[in-house]
N, C-alpha and C positions, 0 to 999 in steps of 0.2 A: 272281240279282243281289243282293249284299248292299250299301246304302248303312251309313258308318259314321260315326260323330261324330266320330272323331278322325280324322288321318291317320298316316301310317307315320312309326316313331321311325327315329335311326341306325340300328338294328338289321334294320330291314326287314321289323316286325311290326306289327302292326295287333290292338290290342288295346282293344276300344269296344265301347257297346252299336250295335248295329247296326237296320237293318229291311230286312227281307227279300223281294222281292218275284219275281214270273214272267210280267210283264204291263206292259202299257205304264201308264204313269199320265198325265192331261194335266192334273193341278195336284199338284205334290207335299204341296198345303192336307192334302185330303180328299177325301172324295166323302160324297157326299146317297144313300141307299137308303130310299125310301119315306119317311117320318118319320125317320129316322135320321140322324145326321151323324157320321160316320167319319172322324176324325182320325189322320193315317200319323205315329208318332210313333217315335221309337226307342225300344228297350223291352229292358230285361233279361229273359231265358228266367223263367217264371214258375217252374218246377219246378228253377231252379237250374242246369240244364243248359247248359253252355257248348257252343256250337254252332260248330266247326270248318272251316275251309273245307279244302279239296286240292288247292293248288294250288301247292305246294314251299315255300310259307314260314310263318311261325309267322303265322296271321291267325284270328283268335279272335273271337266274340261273346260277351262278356264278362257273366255275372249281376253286379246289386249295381255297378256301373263309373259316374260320373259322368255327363251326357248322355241319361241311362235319361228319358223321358218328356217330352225337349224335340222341340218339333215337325219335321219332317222338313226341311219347305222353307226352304231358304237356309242349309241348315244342315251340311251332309253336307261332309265333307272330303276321303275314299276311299272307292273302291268293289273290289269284286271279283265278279270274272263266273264264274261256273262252271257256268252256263246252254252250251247247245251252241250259241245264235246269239250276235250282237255285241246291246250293247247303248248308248242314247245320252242323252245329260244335259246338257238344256236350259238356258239360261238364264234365258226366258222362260216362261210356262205354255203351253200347248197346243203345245207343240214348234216355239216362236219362239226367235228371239236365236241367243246362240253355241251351240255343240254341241260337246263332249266324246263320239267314239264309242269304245268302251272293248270292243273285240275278244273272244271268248270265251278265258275260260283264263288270264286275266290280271287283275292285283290290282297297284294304286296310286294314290297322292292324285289328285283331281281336277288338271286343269289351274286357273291361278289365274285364270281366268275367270269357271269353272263351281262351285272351290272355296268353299265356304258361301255362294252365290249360284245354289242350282238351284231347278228350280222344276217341272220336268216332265221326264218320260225316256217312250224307247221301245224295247220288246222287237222287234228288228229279223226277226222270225221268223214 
């Protein structure tokens, strides 16, 4: 599942840094690992590499793109699944509030619910 900073132009493409995930998350904050504090942020490909999705339209994770290292939560516009389960985007944290389920195989802007107002998602698998 790739969350993205921007959403889809007239064109039908999605070109943003994105963050990429395969796993349910229940704060799109962060998470705590031991002393650690792990911030989900969007992030440009460090080695430059634009990372491609397959799913019939031009949808790109963009190096170097505006958006690159703004925080995740409340912030995500599109998403695109190309995970083999459905996936879902909360509006609350811990998989409260409204819920955008976003089917496998499919890529478009959040519902304006969920659009820069997420907060948690779940890998329905």
């Amino acid at each position: 599942m790739g969350y993205f900073y921007y959403g889809k132009n007239n064109g039908g493409e999605i070109i943003s840094p994105c963050y990429l995930t395969n796993r349910s998350m229940v704060d799109h904050w962060g998470r705590v690992e031991g002393d650690e504090t792990i911030r989900y942020e969007f992030r440009n490909q460090p080695n430059g590499n634009i990372i491609k999705f397959r799913l019939g339209i031009n949808t790109k994770c963009m190096p170097q793109y505006y958006g690159s290292g703004q925080a995740l939560k409340n912030a995500a516009a599109a998403a695109a699944n190309q995970d083999w389960v459905p996936h879902e985007t909360y509006y609350n944290s811990y998989f409260e509030g409204y819920v955008d389920r976003m089917e496998n195989g499919t890529v478009y802007n959040l519902l304006p619910a969920v659009r820069n107002n997420n907060a948690s998602s779940r890998r329905m698998g």
